[in-house]
N, C-alpha and C positions, 0 to 999 in steps of 0.2 A: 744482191744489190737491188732486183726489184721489191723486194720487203720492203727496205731500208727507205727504198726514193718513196714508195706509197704510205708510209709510216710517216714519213716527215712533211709529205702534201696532205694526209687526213689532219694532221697537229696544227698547218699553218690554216686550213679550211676552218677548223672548228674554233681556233684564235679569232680569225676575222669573225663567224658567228657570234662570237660571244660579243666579240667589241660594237656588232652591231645593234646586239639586243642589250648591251648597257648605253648606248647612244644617248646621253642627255639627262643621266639619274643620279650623277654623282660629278661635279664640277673639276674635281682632281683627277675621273677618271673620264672628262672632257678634253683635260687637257694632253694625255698623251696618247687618245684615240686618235689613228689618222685617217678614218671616216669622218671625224666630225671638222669641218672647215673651219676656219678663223674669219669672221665677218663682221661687218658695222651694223649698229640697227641704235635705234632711235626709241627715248621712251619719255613718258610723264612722271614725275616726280613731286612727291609730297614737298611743300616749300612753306616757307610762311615771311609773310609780307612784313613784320614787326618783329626783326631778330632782335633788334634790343631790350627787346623787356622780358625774354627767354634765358632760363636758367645755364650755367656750363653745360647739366646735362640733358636739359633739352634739347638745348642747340645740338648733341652728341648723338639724340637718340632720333629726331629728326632728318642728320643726315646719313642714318643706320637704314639702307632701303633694302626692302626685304618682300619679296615677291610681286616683282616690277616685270608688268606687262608692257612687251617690246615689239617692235615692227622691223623688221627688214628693210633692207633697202631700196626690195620692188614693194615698199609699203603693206607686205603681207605681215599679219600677225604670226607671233611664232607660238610654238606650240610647245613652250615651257614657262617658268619665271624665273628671272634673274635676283641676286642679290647681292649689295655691293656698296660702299660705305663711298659719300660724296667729299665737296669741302666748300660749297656752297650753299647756304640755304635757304637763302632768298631766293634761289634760278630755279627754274622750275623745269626744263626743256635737258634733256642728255642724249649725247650720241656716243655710243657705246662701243669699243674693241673689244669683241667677245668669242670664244672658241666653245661653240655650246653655253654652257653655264657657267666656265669659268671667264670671270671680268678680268682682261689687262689690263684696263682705263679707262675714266671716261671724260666728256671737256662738255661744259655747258653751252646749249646752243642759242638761238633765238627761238622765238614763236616762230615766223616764217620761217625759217630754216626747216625746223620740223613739220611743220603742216607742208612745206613743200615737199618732205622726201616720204611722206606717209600717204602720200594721195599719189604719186606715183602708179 
């Protein structure tokens, strides 16, 4: 019986290990580590001020973002990059529901909005 209980505490030990040292490398496997927390964080986004004169797929590829530098919401930089398809492209400002790398959502914010929760 004691085999059996130390056999099943080394398997659940070396599981948590492992889930720690994939922590942030693969966003599918962000989302059912439960090391990695679910948080907001806040970023800048590519935009462009003249969507009208922009092709289908520009507009398409514009709001295609793709290794987007984010902040926390004690305004700390995080220490990965996100990537995650918009539906605005004119806004320039996102605040992000993110578990690691994988994106739940995101909603456009103001300039003030974000410069206030990134200087936090």
């Amino acid at each position: 019986m004691k085999k059996l209980i130390s056999i099943i505490l080394a398997s659940v030990i070396l599981i948590c290990i492992a889930l720690f040292a994939l922590k942030n490398t693969d966003e599918k496997l962000d989302l059912i580590n439960p090391l990695v927390k679910r948080e907001w964080s806040y970023a800048e986004v590519p935009h462009s001020k003249d969507t009208e004169h922009l092709s289908k797929q520009e507009l398409m590829d514009i709001q295609d973002y793709k290794d987007i530098e984010s902040y926390n919401a004690n305004g700390q930089k995080n220490n990965y990059l996100l990537d995650f398809k918009g539906h605005s492209p004119s806004e320039k400002y996102v605040e992000i529901d993110h578990k690691g790398k994988w994106v739940y959502f995101i909603e456009y914010i103001s300039q003030s909005e974000y410069e206030k929760m990134i200087k936090q």
